[in-house]
C-alpha positions in Angstrom: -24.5 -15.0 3.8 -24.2 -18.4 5.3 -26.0 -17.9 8.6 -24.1 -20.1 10.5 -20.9 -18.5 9.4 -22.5 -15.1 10.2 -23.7 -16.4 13.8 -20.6 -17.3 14.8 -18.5 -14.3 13.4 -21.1 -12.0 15.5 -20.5 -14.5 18.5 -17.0 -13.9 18.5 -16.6 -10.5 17.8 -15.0 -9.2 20.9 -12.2 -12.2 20.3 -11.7 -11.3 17.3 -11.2 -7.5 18.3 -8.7 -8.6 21.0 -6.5 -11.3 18.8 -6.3 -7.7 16.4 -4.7 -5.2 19.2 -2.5 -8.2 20.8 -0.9 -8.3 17.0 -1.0 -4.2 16.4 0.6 -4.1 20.2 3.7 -5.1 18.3 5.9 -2.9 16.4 6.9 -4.5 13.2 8.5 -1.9 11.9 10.8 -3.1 8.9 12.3 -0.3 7.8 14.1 0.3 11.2 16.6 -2.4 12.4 16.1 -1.7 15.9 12.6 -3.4 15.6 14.3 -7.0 13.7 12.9 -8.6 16.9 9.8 -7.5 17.1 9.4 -7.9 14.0 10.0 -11.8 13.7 7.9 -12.3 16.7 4.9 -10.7 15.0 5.8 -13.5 12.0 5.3 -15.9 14.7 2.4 -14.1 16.2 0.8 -14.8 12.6 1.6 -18.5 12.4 0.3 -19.0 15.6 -3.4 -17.1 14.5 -3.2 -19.7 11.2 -2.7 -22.5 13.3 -5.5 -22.1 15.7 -7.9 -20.6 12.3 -7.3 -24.5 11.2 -4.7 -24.9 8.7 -3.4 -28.0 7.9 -0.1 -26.9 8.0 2.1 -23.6 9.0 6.1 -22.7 9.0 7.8 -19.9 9.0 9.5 -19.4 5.8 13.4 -17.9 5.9 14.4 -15.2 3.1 17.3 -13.6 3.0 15.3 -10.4 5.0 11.9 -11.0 7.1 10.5 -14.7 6.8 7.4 -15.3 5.1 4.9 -16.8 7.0 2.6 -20.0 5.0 0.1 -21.9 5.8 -2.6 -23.8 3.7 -5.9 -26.3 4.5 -6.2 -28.5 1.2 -9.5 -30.1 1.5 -9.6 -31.4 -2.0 -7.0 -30.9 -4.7 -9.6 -31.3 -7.6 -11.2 -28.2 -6.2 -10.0 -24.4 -6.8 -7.0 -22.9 -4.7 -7.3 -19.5 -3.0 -3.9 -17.7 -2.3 -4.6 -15.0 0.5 -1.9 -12.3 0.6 -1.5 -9.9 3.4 1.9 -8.3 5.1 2.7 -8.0 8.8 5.3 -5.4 8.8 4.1 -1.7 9.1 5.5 1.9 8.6 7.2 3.5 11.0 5.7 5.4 13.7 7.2 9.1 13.3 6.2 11.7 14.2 5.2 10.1 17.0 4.0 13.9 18.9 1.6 14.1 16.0 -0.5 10.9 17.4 -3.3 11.6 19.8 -2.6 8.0 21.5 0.1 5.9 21.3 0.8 4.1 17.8 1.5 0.7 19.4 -1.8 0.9 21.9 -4.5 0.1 20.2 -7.5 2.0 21.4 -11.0 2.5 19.8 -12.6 6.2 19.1 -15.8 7.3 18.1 -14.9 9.5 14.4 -17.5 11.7 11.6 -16.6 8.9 9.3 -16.9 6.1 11.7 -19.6 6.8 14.3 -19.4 3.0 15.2 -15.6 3.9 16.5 -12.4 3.0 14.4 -9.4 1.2 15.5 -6.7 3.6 15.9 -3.0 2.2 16.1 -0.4 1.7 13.6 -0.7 -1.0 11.1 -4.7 -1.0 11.7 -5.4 -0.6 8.2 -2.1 -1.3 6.5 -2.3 -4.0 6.8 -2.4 -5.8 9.9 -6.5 -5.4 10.1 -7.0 -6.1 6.9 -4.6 -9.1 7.0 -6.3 -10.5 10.2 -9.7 -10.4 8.4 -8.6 -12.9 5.9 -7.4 -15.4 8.9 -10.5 -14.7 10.8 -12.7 -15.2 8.1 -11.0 -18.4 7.2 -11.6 -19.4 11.3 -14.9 -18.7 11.1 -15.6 -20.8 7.8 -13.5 -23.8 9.4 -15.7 -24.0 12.3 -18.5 -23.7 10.7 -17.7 -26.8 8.4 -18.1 -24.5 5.3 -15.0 -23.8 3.8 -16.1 -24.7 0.2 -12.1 -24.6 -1.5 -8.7 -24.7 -0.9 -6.9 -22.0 0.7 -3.0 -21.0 0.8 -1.5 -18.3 3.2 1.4 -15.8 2.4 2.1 -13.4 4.7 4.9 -11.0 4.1 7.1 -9.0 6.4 9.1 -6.5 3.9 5.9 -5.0 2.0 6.4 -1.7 3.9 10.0 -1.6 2.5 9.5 -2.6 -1.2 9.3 -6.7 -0.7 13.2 -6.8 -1.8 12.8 -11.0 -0.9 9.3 -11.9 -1.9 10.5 -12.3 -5.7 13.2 -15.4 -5.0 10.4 -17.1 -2.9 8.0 -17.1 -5.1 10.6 -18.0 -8.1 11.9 -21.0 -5.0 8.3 -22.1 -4.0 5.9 -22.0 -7.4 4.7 -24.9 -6.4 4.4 -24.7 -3.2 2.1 -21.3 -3.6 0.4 -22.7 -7.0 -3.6 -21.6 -7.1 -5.9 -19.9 -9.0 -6.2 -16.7 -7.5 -4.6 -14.7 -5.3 -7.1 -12.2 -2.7 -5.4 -9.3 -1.6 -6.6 -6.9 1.1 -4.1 -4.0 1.4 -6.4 -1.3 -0.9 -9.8 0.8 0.2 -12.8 1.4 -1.1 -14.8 4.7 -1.7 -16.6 4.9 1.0 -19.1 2.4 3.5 -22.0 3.3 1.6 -20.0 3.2 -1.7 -18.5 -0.4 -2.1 -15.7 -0.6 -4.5 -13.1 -2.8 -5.8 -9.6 -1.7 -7.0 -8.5 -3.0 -11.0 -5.7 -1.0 -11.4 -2.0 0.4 -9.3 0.4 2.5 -10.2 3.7 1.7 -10.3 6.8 3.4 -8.6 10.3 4.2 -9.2 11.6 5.7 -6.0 15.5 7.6 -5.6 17.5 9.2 -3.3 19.4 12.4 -4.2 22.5 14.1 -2.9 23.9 17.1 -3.8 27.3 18.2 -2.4 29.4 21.0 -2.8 32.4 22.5 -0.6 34.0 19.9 1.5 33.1 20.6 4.7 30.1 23.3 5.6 31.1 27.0 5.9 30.5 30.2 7.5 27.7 31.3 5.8 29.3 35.1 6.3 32.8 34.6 4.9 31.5 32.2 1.9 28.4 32.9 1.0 27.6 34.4 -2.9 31.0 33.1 -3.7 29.9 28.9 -3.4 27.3 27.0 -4.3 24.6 26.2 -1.7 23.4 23.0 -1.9 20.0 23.3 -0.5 19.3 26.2 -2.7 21.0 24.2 -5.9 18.7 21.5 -4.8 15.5 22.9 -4.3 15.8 24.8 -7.9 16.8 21.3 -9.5 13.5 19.6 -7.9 11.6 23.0 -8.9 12.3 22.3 -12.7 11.0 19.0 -12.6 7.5 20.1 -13.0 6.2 23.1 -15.5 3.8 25.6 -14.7 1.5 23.0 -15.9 2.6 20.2 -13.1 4.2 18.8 -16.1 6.6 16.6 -15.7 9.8 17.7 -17.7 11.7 14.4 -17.7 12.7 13.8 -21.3 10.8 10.4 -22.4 8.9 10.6 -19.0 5.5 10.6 -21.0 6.7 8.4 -23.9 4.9 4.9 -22.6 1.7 6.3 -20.5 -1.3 5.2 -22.1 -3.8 8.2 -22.6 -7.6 6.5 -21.8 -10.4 7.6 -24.2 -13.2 10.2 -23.4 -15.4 7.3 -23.1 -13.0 5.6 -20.2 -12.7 9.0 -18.7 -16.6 9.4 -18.6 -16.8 6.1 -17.2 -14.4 7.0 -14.1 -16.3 10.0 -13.6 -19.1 8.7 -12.7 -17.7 7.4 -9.3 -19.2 8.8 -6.8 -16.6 12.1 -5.3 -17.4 15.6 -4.0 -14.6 17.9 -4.3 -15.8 19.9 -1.2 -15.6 17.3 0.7 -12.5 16.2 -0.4 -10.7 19.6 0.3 -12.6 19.5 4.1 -11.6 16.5 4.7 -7.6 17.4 4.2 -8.0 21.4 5.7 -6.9 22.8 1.9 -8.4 25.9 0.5 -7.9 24.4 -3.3 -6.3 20.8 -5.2 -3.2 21.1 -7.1 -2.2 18.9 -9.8 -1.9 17.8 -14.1 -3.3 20.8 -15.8 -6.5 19.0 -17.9 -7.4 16.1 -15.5 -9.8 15.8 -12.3 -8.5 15.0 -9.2 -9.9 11.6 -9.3 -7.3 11.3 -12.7 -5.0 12.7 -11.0 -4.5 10.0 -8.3 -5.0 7.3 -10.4 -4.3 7.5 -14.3 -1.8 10.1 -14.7 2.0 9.5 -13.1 3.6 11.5 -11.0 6.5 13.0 -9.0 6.0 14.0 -5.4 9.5 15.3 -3.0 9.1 12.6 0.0 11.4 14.3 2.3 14.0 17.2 2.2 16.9 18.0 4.4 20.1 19.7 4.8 22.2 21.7 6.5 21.5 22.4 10.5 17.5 21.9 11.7 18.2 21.9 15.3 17.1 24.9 18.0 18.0 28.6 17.5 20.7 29.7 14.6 23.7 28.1 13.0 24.7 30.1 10.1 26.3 27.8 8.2 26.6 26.8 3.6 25.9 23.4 4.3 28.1 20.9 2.3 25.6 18.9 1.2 22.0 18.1 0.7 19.7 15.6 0.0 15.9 14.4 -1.1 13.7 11.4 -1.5 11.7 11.6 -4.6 8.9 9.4 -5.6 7.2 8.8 -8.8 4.0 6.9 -9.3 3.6 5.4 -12.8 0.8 4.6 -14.5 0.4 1.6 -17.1 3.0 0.7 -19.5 6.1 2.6 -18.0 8.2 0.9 -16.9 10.3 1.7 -13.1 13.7 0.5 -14.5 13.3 2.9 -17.4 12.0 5.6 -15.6 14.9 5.5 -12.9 17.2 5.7 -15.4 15.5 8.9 -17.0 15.2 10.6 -14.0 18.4 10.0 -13.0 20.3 11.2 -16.9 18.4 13.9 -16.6 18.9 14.8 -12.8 22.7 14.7 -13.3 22.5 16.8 -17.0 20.7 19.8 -15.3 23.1 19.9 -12.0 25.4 22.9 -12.2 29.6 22.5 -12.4 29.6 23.9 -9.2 28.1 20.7 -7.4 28.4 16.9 -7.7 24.9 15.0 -7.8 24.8 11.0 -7.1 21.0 9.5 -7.4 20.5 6.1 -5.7 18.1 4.0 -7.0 15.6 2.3 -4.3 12.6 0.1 -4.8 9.8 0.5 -7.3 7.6 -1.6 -8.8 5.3 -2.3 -12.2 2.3 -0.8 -12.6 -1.3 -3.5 -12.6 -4.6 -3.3 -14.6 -7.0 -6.2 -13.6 -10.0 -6.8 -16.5 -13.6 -6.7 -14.6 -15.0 -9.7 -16.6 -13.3 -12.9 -15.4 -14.8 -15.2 -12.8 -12.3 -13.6 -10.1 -13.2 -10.4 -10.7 -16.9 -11.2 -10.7 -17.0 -13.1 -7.7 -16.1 -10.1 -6.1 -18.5 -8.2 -7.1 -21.0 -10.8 -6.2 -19.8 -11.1 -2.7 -19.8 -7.1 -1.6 -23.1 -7.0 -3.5 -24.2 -9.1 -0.8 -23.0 -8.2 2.2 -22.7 -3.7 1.2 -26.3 -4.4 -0.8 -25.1 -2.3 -3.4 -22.9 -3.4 -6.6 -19.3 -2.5 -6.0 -17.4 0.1 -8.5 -14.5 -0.8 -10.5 -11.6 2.0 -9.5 -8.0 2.3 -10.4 -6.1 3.3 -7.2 -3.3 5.7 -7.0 -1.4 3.1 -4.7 1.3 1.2 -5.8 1.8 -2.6 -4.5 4.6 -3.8 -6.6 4.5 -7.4 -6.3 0.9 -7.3 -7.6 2.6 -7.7 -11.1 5.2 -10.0 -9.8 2.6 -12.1 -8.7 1.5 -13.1 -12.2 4.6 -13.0 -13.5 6.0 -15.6 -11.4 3.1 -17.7 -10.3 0.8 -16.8 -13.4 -1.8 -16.1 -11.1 -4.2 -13.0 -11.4 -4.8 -10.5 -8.2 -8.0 -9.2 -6.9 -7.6 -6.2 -4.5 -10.9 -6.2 -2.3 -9.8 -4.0 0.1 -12.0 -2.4 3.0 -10.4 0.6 3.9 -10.4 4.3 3.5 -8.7 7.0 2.2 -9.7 8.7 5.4 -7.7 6.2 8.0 -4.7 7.6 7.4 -2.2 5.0 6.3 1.3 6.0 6.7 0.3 8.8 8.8 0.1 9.9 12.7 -3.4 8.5 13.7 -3.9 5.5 11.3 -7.2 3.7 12.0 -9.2 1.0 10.4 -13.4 1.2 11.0 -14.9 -1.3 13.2 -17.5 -1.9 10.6 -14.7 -2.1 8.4 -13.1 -4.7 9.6 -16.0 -6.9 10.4 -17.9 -6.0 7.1 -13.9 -7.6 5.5 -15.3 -10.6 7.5 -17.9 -11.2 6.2 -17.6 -10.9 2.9 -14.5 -12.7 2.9 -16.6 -16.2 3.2 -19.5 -14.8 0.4 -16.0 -14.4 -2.1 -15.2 -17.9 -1.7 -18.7 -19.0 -2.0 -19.2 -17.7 -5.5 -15.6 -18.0 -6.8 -16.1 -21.9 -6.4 -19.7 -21.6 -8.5 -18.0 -19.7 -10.9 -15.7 -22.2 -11.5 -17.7 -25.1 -11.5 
């Protein structure tokens, strides 16, 4: 890489460290009201970062949830446009016992996986550190006179919650966010020493269920045999989803998911995974999925339905013995190309409701979900990619599909007609979404530095 560009990123490393926790000391937390405020202050935590990065301009953008943050340096309009996408919102923090520090405090630790010490903190990863790389590496190309295109910023703040907004701003801005490409860093990779790029993400159709039967919860004594339960009527229903195959019995559930050939399945295999060290890594005597398929299929080409969380009746200290009257789950599916989320709701929701006994009343809610994404692997986006972790990782990167889904990914080109590439430097090891999440130091500075090599040889590319 450009050694002036790498000079100064190395020069300014500790900065660059620092500028990371002051934005992961904030809780931006959109799925919880109480942290609206700190939310919007980290949106103007990251126009602030843009503006002193160099952009030309920076504003705050209002939806009708969190703002989205933009920002763009236009050095010449005859020359091609980079749309970065990032998000500055995070998951919540629960269970907060379960963290060994506290999620908000940054702090770095020495791990197996990253002897150089990891960032641990919430949002680290997803997808604040990943984020900040793109602004830093943008910094570090402005003052080092080498920016060779034009770059656009959109930073969202309702990722975390299924970007309910994003799709009227983009449809209200097209040109305002017109490019060529848009660089996304909110995937991983396989591993430091085994650079990848992600070309495909499921899709999603996520409900909510409830199951209610007597009016009021009863005395588990005097009622029970004689009325439904809800939390057992519940947890057979969900039990029937799947066969003894971890089939998915949804009627039509299968009817759009495109089977991949031997020869695509050979191809996939040859990614670099050990199942030992797989089951190690997550404590589990044996992996569990789709009768017929590896476990590297199984997270990435074949959908699937996963209980998110289950509850019911009384949970607290000591006994209660009660028939509560009602109970309720939040069920996730991940799809896989060609099924569509709208459909697949709907499907799951006929189907939920047909197989409920007469002695309960079922009601499914419908929540976010999103279209699945296949990105082809010969285009100059893809390519340049390639190019750039080549050069900074000294190995060629691997095409993967990820079991992840980003909805808007599809949206994106949709809307703005704009393909996505999804170089992403994280793990499946830092723990996104769980207690503990962490991002690699090497990580993020290795994002650094390949940012700037990706710009580099998308603009030869398209010369």
């Amino acid at each position: 890489m450009n050694s002036e560009v790498k000079n100064f990123i190395s020069e300014n490393k500790d900065r660059y460290l620092s500028e990371l926790f002051d934005l992961l000391r904030i809780p931006s937390i959109s799925a919880d009201s109480a942290y609206n405020e700190q939310t919007l202050q980290t949106a103007e935590a990251v126009k602030e970062s843009l503006v002193n990065a160099g952009v030309d301009k920076a504003e705050i953008c209002k939806t009708v949830g969190f703002p989205v943050v933009y920002a763009e340096k236009i050095i010449d309009p005859s020359l091609p446009t980079i749309v970065v996408y990032g998000h500055y919102d995070v998951q919540p923090a629960d269970p907060l016992e379960l963290w060994d520090s506290p999620a908000f405090e940054p702090v770095i630790k020495k791990t197996d996986i990253h002897p150089e010490g990891a960032i641990f903190a919430r949002g680290a990863c997803d997808d604040k550190g990943q984020m900040f790389m793109h602004v830093k590496a943008f910094e570090s190309m402005i003052k080092t006179n080498t920016l060779p295109c034009n770059v656009k910023f959109m930073i969202e703040g309702e990722e975390e919650v299924g970007s309910p907004s994003l799709e009227q701003f983009l449809k209200d801005n097209k040109e305002k966010l017109a490019g060529d490409v848009i660089l996304i860093a909110d995937t991983g990779m396989l591993g430091n020493d085994t650079p990848s790029i992600t070309t495909g993400l499921r899709g999603l159709s996520y409900v909510e269920v409830e199951v209610t039967g007597p009016n009021r919860d009863l005395h588990s004594g005097l009622y029970g045999g004689a009325v439904a339960n809800p939390i057992n009527i519940l947890n057979k229903m969900i039990a029937s989803l799947q066969d003894e195959n971890n089939h998915i019995t949804i009627p039509g559930f299968y009817d759009d998911v495109i089977e991949l050939s031997d020869e695509e399945r050979a191809e996939m295999a040859k990614a670099p995974f050990s199942l030992d060290a797989y089951k190690k890594h997550l404590d589990i005597d044996d992996v569990h999925g789709e009768t017929g398929y590896s476990t590297m299929e199984r997270n990435s080409i074949r959908p699937t339905l996963d209980v998110n969380g289950i509850w019911g009746g009384y949970t607290g200290e000591g006994a209660k013995t009660v028939i509560a009257s009602k109970a309720y789950a939040k069920i996730s599916m991940r799809l896989v190309p060609a099924q569509d989320p709208d459909k697949i709701t709907e499907l799951f929701q006929s189907h939920f409701e047909s197989i409920a006994p007469k002695s309960v009343k079922v009601k499914v809610t419908p929540h976010h979900g999103g279209q699945p994404y296949v990105s082809p692997i010969d285009t100059p986006e893809y390519k340049a990619a390639s190019m750039a972790m080549e050069e900074t990782f000294g190995k060629k990167p691997v095409p993967v599909r990820s079991g992840g889904s980003i909805p808007i990914v599809a949206l994106f080109e949709q809307v703005l007609d704009m393909k996505s590439i999804l170089m992403g430097f994280g793990l499946d090891s830092d723990a996104i979404h769980s207690p503990n999440e962490h991002f690699g130091v090497f990580n993020y500075f290795k994002g650094i530095e390949t940012i700037p090599m990706y710009y580099k040889h998308y603009v030869e590319l398209k010369k």
